[in-house]
Backbone as CSV, one residue per row, in Angstrom:
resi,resn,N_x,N_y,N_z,CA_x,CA_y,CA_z,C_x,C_y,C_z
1,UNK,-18.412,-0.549,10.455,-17.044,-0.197,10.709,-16.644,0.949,9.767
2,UNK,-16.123,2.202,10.851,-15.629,3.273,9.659,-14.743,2.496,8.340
3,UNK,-14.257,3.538,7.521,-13.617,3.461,5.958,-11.885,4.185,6.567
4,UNK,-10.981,3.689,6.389,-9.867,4.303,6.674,-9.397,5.355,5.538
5,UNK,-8.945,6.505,6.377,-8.512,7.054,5.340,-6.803,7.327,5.740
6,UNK,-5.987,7.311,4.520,-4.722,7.608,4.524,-4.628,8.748,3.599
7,UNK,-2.981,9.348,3.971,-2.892,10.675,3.595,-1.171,10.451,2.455
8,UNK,-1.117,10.587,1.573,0.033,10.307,0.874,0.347,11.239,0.049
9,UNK,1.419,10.942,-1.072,2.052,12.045,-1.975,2.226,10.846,-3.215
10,UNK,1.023,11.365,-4.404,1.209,10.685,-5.595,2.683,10.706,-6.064
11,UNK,2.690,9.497,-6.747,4.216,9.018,-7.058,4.084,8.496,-8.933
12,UNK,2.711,8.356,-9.169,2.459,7.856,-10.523,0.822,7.972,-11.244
13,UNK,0.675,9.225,-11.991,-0.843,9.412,-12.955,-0.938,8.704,-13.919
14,UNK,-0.254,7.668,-14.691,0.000,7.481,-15.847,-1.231,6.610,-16.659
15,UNK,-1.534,5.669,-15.378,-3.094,5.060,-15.783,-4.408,6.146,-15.987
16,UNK,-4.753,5.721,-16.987,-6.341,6.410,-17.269,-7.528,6.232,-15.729
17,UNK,-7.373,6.945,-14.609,-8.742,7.030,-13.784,-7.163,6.177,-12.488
18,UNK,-6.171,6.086,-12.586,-5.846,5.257,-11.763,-4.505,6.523,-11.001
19,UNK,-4.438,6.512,-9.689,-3.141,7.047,-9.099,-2.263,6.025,-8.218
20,UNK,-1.308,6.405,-8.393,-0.455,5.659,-7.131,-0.122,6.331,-5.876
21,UNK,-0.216,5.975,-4.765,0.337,7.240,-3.677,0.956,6.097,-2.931
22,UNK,1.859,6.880,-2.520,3.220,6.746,-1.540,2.141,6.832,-0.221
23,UNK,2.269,6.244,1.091,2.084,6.604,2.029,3.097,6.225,2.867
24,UNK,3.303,7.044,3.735,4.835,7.110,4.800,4.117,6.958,5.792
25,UNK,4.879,5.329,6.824,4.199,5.886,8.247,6.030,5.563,9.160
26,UNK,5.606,6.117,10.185,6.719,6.253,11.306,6.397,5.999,12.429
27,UNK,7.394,4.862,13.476,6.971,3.960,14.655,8.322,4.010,14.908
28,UNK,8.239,3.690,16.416,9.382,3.560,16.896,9.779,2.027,17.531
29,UNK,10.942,1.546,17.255,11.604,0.428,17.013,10.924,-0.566,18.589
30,UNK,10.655,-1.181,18.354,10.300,-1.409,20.105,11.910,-2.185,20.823
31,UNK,12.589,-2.515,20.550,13.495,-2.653,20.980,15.096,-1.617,21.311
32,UNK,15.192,-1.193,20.018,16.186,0.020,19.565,15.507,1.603,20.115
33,UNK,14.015,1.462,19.837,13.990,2.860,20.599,14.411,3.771,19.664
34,UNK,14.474,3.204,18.458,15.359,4.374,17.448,13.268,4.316,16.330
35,UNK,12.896,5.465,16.102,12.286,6.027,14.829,12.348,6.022,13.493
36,UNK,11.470,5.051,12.893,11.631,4.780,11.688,10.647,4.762,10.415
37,UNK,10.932,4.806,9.440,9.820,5.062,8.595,9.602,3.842,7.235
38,UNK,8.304,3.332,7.136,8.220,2.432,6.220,7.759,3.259,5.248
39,UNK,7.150,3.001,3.956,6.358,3.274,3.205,5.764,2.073,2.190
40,UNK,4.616,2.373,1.675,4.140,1.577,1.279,2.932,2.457,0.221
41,UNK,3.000,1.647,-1.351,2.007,2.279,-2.177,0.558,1.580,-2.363
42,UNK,-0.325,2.359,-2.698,-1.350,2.342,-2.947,-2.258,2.703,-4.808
43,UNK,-2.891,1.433,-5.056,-3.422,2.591,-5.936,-4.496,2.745,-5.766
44,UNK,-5.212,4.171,-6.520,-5.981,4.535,-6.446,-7.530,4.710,-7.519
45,UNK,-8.423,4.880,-7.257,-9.328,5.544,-8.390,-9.785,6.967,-8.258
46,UNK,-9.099,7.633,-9.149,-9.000,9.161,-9.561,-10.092,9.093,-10.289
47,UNK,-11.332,9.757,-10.242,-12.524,9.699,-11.323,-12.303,10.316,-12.457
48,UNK,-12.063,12.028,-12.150,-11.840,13.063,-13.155,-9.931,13.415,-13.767
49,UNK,-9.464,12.176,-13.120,-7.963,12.771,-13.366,-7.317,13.513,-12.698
50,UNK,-7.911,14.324,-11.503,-7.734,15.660,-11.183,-6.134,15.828,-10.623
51,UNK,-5.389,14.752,-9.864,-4.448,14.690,-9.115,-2.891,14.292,-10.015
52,UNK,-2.090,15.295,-9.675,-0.830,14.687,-10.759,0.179,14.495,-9.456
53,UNK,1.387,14.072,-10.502,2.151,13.594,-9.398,3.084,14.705,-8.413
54,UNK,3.202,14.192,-7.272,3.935,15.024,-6.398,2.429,15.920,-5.655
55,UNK,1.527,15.561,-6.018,0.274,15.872,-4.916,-0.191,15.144,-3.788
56,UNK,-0.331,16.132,-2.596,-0.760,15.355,-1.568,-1.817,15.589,-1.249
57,UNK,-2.867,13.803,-1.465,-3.863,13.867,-1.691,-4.233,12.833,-0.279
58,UNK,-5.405,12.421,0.257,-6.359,11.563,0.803,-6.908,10.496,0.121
59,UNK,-6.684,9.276,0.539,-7.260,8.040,0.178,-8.346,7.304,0.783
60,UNK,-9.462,6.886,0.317,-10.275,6.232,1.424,-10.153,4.971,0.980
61,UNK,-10.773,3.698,2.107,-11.166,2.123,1.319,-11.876,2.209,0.689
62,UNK,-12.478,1.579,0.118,-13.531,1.166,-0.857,-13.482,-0.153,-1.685
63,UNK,-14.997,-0.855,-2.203,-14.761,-2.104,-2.381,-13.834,-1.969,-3.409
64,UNK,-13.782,-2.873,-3.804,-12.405,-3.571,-5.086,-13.233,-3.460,-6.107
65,UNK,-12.271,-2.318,-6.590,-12.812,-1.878,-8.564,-11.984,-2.300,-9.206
66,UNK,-10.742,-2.844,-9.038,-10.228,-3.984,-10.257,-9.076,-5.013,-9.301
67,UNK,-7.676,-5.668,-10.125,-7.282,-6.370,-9.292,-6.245,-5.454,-8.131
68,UNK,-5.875,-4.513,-8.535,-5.340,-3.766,-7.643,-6.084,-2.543,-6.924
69,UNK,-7.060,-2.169,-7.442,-7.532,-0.620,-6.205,-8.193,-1.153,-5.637
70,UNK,-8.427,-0.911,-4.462,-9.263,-0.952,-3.196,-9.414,0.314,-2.296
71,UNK,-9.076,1.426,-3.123,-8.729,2.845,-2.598,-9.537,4.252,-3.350
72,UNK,-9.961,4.838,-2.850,-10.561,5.625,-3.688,-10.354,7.560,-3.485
73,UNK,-9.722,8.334,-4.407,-9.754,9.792,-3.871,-10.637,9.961,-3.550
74,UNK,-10.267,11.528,-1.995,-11.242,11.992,-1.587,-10.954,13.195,-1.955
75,UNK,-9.808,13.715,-1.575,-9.389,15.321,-1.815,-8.554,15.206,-2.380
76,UNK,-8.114,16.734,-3.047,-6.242,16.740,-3.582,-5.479,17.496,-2.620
């Protein structure tokens, strides 16, 4: 089974090797018919640091490297 990748805008570098990203998605109401947007964060494992905040970067799955990442950079 492919690896999902999501596309977000870091929101927090502050951990050593760790990012947070925002990801925004948008669906429309199935009843209302009205367009809406959730979001939901992620963290990440940044190897080299490379990504600061307010970058929009790519996330892939990956197994679980501690109790929270399950996500790993691909690009910035």
């Amino acid at each position: 089974m492919p690896k999902r990748i999501l596309q977000g805008r870091v929101v927090s570098d502050k951990n050593e090797q760790t990012i947070v990203v925002d990801v925004e998605r948008r669906f429309r109401h199935p009843v209302l018919k009205k367009t809406l947007r959730k979001s939901k964060k992620y963290h990440a494992h940044d190897v080299n640091n490379s990504a600061s905040v307010g970058d929009l970067v790519r996330i892939q799955e990956c197994a679980p490297l501690s109790k929270l990442k399950r996500w790993e950079l691909i690009s910035d």
